[in-house]
Steps between C-alpha positions, in 0.01 A plus 500: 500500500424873465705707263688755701713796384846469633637775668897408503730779702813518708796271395882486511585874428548854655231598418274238697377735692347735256328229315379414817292840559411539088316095541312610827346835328422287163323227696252716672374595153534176315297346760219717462494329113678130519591235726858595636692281619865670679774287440806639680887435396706499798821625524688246461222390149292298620105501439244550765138470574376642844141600648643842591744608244268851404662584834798732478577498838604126478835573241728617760506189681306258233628154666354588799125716420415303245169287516488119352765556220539251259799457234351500085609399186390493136451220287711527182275499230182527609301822726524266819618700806631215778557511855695323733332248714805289696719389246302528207304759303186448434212730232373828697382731249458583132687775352304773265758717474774660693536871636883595496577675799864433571757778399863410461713206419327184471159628489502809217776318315353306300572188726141443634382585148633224348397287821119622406560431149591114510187456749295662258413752731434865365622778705501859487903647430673437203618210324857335560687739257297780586534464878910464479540756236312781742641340794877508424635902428780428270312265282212768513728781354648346284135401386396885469864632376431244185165647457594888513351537852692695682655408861792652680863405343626176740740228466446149718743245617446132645696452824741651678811366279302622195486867668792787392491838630680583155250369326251677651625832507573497090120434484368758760573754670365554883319540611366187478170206621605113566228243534484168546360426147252249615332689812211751573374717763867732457640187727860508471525814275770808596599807316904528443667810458884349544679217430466379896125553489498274165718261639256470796202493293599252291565228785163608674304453173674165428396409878147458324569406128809353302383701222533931666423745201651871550390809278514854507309709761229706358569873494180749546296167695153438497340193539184327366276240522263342226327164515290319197281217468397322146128435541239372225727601192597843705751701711353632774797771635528613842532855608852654505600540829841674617658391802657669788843406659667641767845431360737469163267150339153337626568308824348214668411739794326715231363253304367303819532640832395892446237654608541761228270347236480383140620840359351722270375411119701664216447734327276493137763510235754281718211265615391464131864386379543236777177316460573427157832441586362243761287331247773470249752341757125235659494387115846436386592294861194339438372542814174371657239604830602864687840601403697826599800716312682731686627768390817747505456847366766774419291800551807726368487305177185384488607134467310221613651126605407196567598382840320178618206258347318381838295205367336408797542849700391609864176482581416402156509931436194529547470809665630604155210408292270778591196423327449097575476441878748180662192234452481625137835486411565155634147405311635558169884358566399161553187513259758610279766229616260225396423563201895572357518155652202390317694645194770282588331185531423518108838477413627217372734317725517161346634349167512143333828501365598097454789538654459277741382200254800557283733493833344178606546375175874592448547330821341178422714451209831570687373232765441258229882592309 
């Protein structure tokens, strides 16, 4: 069997559809290097082979366009992709290593990660901690409050009984952003500026997450991108680039359905400040493959927060990454995704500890009492 390069996108979360579009664009550069093969996640999370799955057209109505689908599975333990053949799974293809395309829960979570890890697959995000750290906001915060990175004042709460307006209004003041703490894409997000809007925001949020985080709203806003990716011992850093909303925060329409562009790139002094920023947050998550930080800036004070960690982020930001084209940039994330797992492999994993012996031997003697 050939080695292939998995290609893994879709899955159970909101933002299916995004990941969707960011695997299509990275497999018509991969392929130009390795041997991709697509391996959809349905909806509901199941895996998929099909002959025509580079097709976009067929995810609107996949049951019925697509073209000799088959169900897969790993092997646990070993770099053995299987597919279902009647009732049983049989070998299809090895496993060289796996290009992380999904975005959301279940896919950027950490979740597949670990899946990848106890094949001994590498893949191209983060590691388990990493991927939930970046992945869930509150945890995230708290992450860069301990390590005097600044991010806009919040307070969090874990289900709806856990919730008090009181509570919340001692800590800020409106008005005020509630997200579903373990979401992307500004799903589920609302600005609050009463005690009815915050009421409503909170049940919305918790519509998506039992975990909804709620902080202040950014006075002054501007908004900015910044993506990094650890390759050969360095950072390479991504252009700054601002980005344009039409309303209050960055929406899903802005972020996804506008017509209006990427935005503009900041300016020298500002861009200077967040791309150390954003190499200083990619090394203390310690995050792997194409990651991007966005940012919230105060332009009356001049302050600059940390608002989200994207570790596996819309089409893979490349368009940020001025100066290595989509084929390069994927080049050097999984050359650089094998060898931290080559790293890893050296570990030691195993120890000789006699445990066992003196267990067997403790039992033998109270069998023989």
């Amino acid at each position: 069997m050939k080695d292939k390069v998995l290609l893994i996108y879709g899955g159970k979360s909101v933002e299916h559809d995004i990941s969707i579009i960011t695997a299509l664009q990275a497999e018509k550069q991969a392929s130009k290097l390795y041997d991709v093969l697509l391996c959809y996640v349905d909806r509901e999370g199941k895996w998929w082979l099909a002959d025509n799955l580079a097709d976009i057209d067929i995810y609107q109505n996949f049951a019925k366009k697509v073209k000799n689908a088959r169900q897969v599975s790993l092997l646990l333990g070993e770099k053995t992709l299987l597919v279902k053949k009647g009732k049983k799974f049989v070998s299809f293809a090895n496993i060289a290593v796996v290009l992380n395309c999904c975005h959301g829960n279940l896919g950027e979570d950490g979740c597949v990660q670990g899946l990848f890890r106890l094949c001994g697959i590498p893949q191209t995000s983060g590691g388990v901690t990493s991927s939930a750290l970046c992945m869930d906001k509150v945890l995230m915060k708290d992450v860069c409050k301990a390590n005097g990175i600044k991010t806009p004042q919040y307070i969090s709460f874990v289900g709806k009984q856990q919730f008090s307006v009181n509570k919340t209004l001692k800590a800020l003041k409106f008005p005020m952003v509630v997200k579903p703490s373990n979401l992307g894409s500004s799903i589920g997000i609302s600005i609050c500026k009463d005690e009815k809007q915050l009421c409503d925001a909170v049940d919305l949020a918790l519509s998506f997450d039992r975990k909804i985080l709620i902080e202040k709203l950014i006075d002054n806003l501007r908004e900015f991108n910044c993506a990094c990716l650890a390759y050969q011992g360095q950072n390479i850093v991504s252009h700054v680039n601002e980005v344009t909303n039409k309303g209050e925060i960055y929406s899903f329409e802005d972020k996804y359905l506008s017509s209006g562009g990427k935005g503009q790139e900041a300016e020298k002094s500002l861009a200077r400040k967040i791309k150390n920023l954003t190499e200083k947050v990619y090394g203390l998550f310690d995050c792997k493959g194409i990651v991007r930080v966005d940012f919230l800036y105060d332009e009356a004070s001049d302050e600059l927060f940390v608002n989200e960690i994207n570790s596996i982020p819309g089409s893979l930001a490349f368009y940020l990454f001025k100066e290595l084209s989509f084929k390069e940039l994927l080049e050097a994330t999984i050359s650089q995704s094998l060898a931290d797992f080559e790293q890893q492999q050296k570990l030691v994993t195993s120890f000789e500890s006699g445990a066992l012996k003196t267990f067997a031997e403790v039992a033998q003697n109270a069998v023989k009492k």
